[in-house]
C-alpha positions, 0 to 999 in steps of 0.5 A: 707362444705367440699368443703369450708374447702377445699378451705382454704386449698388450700388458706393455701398452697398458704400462705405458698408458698409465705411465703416460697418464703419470706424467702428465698428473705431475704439478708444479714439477712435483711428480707424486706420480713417480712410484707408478711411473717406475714401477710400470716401466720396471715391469714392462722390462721385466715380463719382456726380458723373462719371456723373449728368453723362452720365446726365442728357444722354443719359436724362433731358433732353427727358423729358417726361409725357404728361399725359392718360396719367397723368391716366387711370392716376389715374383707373383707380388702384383705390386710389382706393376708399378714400377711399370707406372713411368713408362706406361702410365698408372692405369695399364699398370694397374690393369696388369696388376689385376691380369697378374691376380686373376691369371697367378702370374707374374707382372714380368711375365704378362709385361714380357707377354705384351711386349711391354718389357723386352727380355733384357730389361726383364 
């Protein structure tokens, strides 16, 4: 299914190209190009309409997000380090950044480890 969308996307993109194209082959605001223009945007709407239907039966609905998972994905987010950047600066926040991937731990808890961080701010 997402392969299929896609495809439509990628079908969309040449719709638009060619409309696009269209446009600017218009002279004298005489566009003869009118009949491509409409007929790509008319098929652009058309293919995503009938497929976003099926799409959101089969693949999206029931989707649901484990939420402790993504609250652990956050909390071992090395990115997390820069906000540690206006009070340490940015290279210890960067070494604490690499310390959080090689070591899978969290930016809070190396910064809590080093004292960096106090429990309350944490």
């Amino acid at each position: 299914m997402a392969e299929c969308l896609n495809m439509i996307a990628f079908q969309i993109v040449g719709n638009e190209l060619a409309i696009s194209l269209a446009v600017q082959a218009g002279q004298l605001e005489l566009n003869v190009m009118t009949r491509v223009i409409m007929r790509n945007i008319l098929q652009s709407i058309q293919i995503l309409a009938n497929f976003l239907h099926v799409f959101t039966e089969k693949c999206v609905q029931g989707i649901t997000a484990d939420e402790k998972k993504c609250a652990a994905n956050v909390e071992r987010n090395p990115s997390l380090a820069v906000f540690l950047s206006p009070s340490i600066g940015y290279l210890a926040s960067g070494k604490i950044a690499d310390q959080s991937m090689n070591e899978k731990r969290s930016v809070k808890e190396i910064a809590l480890e080093k004292k960096i961080l106090t429990p309350e701010r944490a």
